[in-house]
C-alpha positions in Angstrom: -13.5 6.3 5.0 -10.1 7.2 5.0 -8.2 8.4 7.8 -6.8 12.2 7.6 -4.8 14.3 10.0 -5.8 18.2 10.6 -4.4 19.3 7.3 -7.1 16.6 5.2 -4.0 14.5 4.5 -4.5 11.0 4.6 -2.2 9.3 7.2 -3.3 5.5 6.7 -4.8 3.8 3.8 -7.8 1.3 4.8 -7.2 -1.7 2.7 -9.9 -1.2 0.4 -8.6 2.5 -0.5 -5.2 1.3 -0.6 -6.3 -1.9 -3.0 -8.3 1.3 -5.3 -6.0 3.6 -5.4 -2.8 1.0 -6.8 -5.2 -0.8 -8.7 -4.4 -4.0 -7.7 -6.5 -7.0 -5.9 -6.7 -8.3 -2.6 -5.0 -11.5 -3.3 -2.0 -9.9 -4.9 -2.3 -7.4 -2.0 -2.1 -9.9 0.8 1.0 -11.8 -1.6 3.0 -8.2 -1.2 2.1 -8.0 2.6 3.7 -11.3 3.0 6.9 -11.4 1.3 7.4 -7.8 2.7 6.7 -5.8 0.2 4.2 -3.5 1.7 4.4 -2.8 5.7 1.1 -2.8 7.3 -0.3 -1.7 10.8 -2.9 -3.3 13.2 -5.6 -1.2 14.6 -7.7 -3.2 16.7 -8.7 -5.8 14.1 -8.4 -3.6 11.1 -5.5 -3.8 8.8 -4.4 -0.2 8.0 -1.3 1.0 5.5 0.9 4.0 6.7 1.1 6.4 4.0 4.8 6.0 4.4 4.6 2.4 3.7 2.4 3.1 0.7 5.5 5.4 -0.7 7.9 3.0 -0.2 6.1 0.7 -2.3 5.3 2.8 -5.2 8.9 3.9 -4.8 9.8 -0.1 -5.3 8.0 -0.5 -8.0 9.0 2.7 -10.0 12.5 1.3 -9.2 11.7 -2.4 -10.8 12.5 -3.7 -7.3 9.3 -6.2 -7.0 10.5 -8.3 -9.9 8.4 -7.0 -11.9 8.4 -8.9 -15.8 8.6 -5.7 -17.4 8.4 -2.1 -17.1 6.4 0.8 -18.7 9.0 3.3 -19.7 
């Protein structure tokens, strides 16, 4: 269950949704997390991902910034 402000926009990605909707795996995930390339929160024990956090990361890897090997253009 994701979590959604009034409008039914999402505010924070669970990491499950988040892991879905970039289509990449937890391992890789937790890789990004710690070298910085994704900025999490902690709710209690739950790990959650601002959905300003998630654009800045699909904004770094549109940009090539994540040292990515190649890209699809």
């Amino acid at each position: 269950m994701a979590l959604h402000n009034g409008a039914s926009q999402r505010i924070n990605y669970r990491v499950n949704d988040f892991l879905r909707d970039f289509g990449i795996g937890r391992t890789k995930f937790y890789q990004l997390v710690r070298a910085g390339n994704i900025r999490t929160v902690k709710c209690g024990s739950r790990t959650l991902i601002p959905c300003s956090a998630a654009r800045e990361f699909q904004e770094a890897l549109e940009a090539g910034l994540l040292g990515n090997k190649h890209n699809d253009h």
